[in-house]
C-alpha atoms as one frame of an Amber mdcrd trajectory, in Angstrom:
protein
 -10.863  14.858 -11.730 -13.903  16.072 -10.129 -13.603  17.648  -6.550 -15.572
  14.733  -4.723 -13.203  12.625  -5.766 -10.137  14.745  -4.949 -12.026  15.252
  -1.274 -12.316  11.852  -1.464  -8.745  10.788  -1.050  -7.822  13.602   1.353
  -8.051  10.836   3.972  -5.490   8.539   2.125  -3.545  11.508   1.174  -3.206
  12.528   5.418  -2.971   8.926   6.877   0.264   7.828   4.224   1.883  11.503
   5.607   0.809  10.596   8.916   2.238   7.373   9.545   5.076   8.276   7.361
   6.220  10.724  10.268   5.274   8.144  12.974   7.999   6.356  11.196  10.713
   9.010  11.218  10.426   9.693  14.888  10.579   6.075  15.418   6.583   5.686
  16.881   5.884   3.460  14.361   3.363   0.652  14.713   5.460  -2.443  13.733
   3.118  -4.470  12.385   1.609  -2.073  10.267   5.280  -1.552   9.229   5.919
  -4.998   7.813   2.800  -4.489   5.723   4.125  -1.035   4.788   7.702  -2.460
   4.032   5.867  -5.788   1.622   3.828  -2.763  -0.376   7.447  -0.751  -0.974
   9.451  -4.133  -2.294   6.075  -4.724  -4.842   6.143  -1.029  -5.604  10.366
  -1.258  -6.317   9.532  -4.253  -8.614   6.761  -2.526 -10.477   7.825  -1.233
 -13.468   5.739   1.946 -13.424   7.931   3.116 -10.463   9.400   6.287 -11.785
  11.691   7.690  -8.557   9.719   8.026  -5.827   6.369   7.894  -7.868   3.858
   5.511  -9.965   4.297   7.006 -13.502   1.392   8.545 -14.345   2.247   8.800
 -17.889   2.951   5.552 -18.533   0.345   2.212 -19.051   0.930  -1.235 -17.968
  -0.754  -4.561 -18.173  -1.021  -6.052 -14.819  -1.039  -9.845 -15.777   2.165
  -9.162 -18.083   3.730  -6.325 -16.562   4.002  -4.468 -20.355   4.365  -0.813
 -19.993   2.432   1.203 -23.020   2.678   5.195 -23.731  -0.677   5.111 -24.488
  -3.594   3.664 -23.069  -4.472   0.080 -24.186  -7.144  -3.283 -23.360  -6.482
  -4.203 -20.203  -3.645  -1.735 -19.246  -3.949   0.124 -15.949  -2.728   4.099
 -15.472   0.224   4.596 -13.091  -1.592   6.603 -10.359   1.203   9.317 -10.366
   1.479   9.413  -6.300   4.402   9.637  -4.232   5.121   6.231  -3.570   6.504
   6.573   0.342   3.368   8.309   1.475   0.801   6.175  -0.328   2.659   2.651
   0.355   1.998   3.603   4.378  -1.825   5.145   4.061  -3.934   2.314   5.111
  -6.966   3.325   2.742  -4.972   3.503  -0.302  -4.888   0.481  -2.892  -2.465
  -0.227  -5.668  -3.862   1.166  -9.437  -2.472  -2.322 -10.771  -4.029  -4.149
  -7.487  -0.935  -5.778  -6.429  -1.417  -4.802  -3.069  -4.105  -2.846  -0.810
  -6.740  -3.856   1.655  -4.879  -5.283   4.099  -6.297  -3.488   6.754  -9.720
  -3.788   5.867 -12.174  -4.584   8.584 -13.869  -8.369   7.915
């Protein structure tokens, strides 16, 4: 990964942490909660949920939900990232594209 990219997502990386602990100390924003809560019962029903984290070492067809150990047509990585932080960063967007977006400005 080259460090642009890695820059790149600091912002995703810090607003999923961020909003994470608003919800903890109960400062939440409750609308961006139900949106937050959606993205965690897609992520549960994914099957490249691994724990608290998209397998990254694991492939999976979106339109079939197949999971592969290798990498194959149509197949999509798991992303690897810890799944509590990312479902609540508003920039961040689902590998498989099952969710993500929802906040964008239109």
């Amino acid at each position: 990964m080259n460090i642009r990219k890695i820059f790149g997502k600091r912002n995703e990386i810090i607003g999923g942490h961020f909003n994470e602990l608003r919800a903890k100390i109960g400062m939440a924003n409750q609308d961006e909660e139900a949106i937050f809560s959606l993205r965690e019962e897609i992520c549960n029903a994914c099957p490249l949920k691994n724990g608290n984290n998209c397998n990254a070492m694991k492939w999976m067809n979106p339109e079939t939900l197949e999971v592969a150990d290798a990498p194959k047509d149509h197949f999509i990585r798991g992303c690897g990232c810890r799944l509590s932080a990312k479902q609540r960063s508003k920039l961040s967007l689902c590998p498989a594209g099952f969710w993500g977006g929802e906040f964008d400005r239109k």
